[in-house]
N, C-alpha and C positions, 0 to 999 in steps of 0.2 A: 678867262675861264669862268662858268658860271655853275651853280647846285640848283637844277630842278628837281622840287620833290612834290609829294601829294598831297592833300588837303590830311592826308592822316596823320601828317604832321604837328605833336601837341607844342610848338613853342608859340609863345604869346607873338602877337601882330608889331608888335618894337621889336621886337629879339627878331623875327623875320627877317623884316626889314634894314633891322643894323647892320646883318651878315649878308645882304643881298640874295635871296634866297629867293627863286622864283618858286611860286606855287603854283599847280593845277587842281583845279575843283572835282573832286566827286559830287558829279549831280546827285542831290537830294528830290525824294516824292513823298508829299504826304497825303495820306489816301489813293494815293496814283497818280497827283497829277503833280506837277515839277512845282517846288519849294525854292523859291529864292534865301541860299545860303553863299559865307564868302568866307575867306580866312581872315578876312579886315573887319566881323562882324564885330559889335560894341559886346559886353559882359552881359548886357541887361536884355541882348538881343539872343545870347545863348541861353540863359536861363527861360526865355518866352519858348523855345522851343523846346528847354526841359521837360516844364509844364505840358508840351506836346505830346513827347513822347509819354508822361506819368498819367495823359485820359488814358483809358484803354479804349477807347474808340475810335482812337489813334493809331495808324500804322505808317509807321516813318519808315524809307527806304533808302537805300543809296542804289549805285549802279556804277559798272567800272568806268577808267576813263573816257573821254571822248577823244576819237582821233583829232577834229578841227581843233579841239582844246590845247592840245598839245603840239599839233602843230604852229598855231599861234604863237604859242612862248619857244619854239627853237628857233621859228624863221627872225623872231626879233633879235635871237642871238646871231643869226648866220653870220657865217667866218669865224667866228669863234668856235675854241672847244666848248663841250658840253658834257657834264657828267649827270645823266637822269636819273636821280638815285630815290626808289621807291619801295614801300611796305610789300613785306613777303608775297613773292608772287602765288604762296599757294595760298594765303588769303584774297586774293583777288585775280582769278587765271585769266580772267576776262582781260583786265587791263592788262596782264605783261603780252598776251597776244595782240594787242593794239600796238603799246609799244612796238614790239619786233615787229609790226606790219610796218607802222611809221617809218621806222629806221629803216626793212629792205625798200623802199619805197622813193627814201630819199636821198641817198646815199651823199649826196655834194653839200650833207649837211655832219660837221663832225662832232658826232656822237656817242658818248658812251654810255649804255644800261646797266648799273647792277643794281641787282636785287637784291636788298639789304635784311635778306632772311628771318626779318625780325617785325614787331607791332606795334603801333603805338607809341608809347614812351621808349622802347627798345630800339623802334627805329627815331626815333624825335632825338636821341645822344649821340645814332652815330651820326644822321645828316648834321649837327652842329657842330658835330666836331669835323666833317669834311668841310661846312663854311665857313669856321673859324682858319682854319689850314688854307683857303684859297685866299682870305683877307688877309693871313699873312705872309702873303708872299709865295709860298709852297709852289713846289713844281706840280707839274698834272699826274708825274711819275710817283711824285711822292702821295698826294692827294690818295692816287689809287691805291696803293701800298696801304695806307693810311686806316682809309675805309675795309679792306679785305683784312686788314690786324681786327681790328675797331670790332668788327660784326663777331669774329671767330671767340671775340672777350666780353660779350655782350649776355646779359641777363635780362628777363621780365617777368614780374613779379606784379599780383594785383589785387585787388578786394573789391566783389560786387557785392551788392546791399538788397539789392527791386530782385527779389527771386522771383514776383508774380510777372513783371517785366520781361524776365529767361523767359519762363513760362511762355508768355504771349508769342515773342519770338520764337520758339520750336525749339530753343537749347535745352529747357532741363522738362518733366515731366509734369502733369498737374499736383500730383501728391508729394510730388518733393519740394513744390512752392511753396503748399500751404504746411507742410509739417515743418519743414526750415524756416518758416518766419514764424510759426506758433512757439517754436522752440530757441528762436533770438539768435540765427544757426548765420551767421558771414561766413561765403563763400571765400576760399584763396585760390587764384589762380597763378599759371605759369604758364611760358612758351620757350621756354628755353630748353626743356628736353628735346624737342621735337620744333626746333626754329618756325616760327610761321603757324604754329599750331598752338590753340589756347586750349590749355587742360586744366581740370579741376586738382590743387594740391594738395586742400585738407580743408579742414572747417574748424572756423573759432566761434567766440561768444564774443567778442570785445573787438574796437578796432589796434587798441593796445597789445592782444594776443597776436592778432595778425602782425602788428610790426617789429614784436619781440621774434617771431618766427621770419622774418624776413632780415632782422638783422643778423641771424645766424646761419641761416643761408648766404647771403653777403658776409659774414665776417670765412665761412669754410671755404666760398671762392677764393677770396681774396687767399688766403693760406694756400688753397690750392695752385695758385698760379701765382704763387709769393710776389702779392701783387706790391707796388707802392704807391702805388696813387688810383684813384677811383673820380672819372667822372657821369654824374647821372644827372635827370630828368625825370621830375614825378608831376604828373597832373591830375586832377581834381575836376570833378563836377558836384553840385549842391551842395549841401552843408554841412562837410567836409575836410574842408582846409585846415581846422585843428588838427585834424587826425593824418594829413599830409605834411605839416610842419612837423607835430612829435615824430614823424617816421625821418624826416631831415636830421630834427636832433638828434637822438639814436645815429644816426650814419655818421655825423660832425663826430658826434662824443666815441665812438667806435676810433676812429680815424684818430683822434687825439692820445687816446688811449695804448695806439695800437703804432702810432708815430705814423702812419696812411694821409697823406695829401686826401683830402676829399673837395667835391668841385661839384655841388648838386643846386639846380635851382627847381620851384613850383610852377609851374603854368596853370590858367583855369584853361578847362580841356576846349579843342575846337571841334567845330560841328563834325566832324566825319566821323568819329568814334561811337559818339551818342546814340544811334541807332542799332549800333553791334553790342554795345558795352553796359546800355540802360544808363535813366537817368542818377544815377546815384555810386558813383564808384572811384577810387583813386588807384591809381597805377605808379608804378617805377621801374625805370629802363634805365641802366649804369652798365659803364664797363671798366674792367679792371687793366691795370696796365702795369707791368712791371719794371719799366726804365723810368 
């Protein structure tokens, strides 16, 4: 049994690889014409394309999957099961319509699609935790079980910074750029009301407000679904990793406090996010469990 997922996958290229985890690329363009990107890219090769995306005479894009791409990575599984587990399909309609073409197309191939309702670091916790579950052992029954628990207890939470970045991109407006960065205004977003959909959930001044606000959201989950244990995924781009490690502490020291198992690590984010998300942001995707 193997876990295909998408390049929106934020776990670092070891962690990948130690869970056996096939990846499929979202082709990347910059300017329009096709950007040699990978999920085995070095640290110093993300950051080159940070700087990309931070000209503004820069327009970096992605595009959903490709069919050959994807056929590539099941035919090397053939005979095997296959669980293709990828980012909300209403972020991406294009690719889950590839998907299901794939799949009616080739049926002597056994496959299973779901769509893991979530973004990002949202979806980056549950595919680990479906690869961690197939590396030990787990049935394909449970696997599935697994993941349909995993998403249903799933939260994402995040903090963009490059408001002129939104801007460029067509998310927020020209006067909300520039009066939110004259006024030192971080964005906080979410997709957990609305699976699949990233919405604005307030605004701080600090990245310490934002994760004092995120740990009580996580701390009213957790109560909410008398959780005992919590594992998450938070990744990072630019110079930011201070501010994604105090948001760990906070969650350890919560968990300690609270007797909550916690199980979170940091990734630096991969190329697929960068383009939707700006250069400059951290996120966190955990789900709460209660056995």
């Amino acid at each position: 049994m193997i876990i295909v997922a998408d390049s929106a996958l934020q776990l670092g290229y070891e962690t990948i690889q130690s869970l056996g985890i096939e990846v499929v690329e979202y082709p990347m363009y910059l300017n329009g014409k096709p950007f040699p990107v990978s999920i085995s890219m070095s640290r110093e090769e993300k950051d080159q394309l940070r700087l990309l995306l931070k000209d503004k005479d820069n327009k970096v894009t992605t595009s959903g999957l490709r069919e050959k791409d994807l056929l590539e990575i099941y035919n090397k599984y053939k005979g095997e099961k296959i669980i293709s587990l990828h980012q909300s399909g209403k972020a991406s309609t294009a690719t889950a319509a590839v998907i299901k073409k794939v799949l009616k197309e080739n049926t002597e191939l056994d496959i299973t699609y779901i769509d893991a309702h979530h973004l990002t670091a949202g979806y980056s916790v549950i595919v680990q935790v479906a690869a961690e579950a197939v590396k030990n052992g787990n049935t394909f029954e449970d696997v599935v079980k697994l993941i349909e628990k995993s998403r249903t207890n799933t939260k994402h939470l995040g903090v963009v910074y490059d408001l002129f970045y939104l801007h460029r991109t067509g998310r927020i407006g020209l006067a909300k750029a520039i009066l939110g960065t004259a006024m030192k205004i971080i964005s906080i977003l979410g997709s957990s009301e609305e699976p699949g959909v990233l919405k604005a959930i307030g605004k701080v001044k600090t990245s310490t407000q934002a994760n004092q606000r995120f740990i009580k959201i996580i701390k009213d989950d957790v109560d909410t679904k008398s959780g005992s244990r919590i594992k998450g995924v938070i990744s990072v781009i630019g110079p930011h990793e201070k501010d994604a490690e105090h948001l760990k502490m906070l969650v350890t020291k919560m968990g300690n406090e609270s007797g909550i198992i916690t199980d979170f690590e940091i990734h630096y984010t991969n190329h697929s996010n960068m383009p939707h998300a700006g250069p400059d942001f951290y996120d966190i995707g955990y789900v709460v469990y209660g056995d």
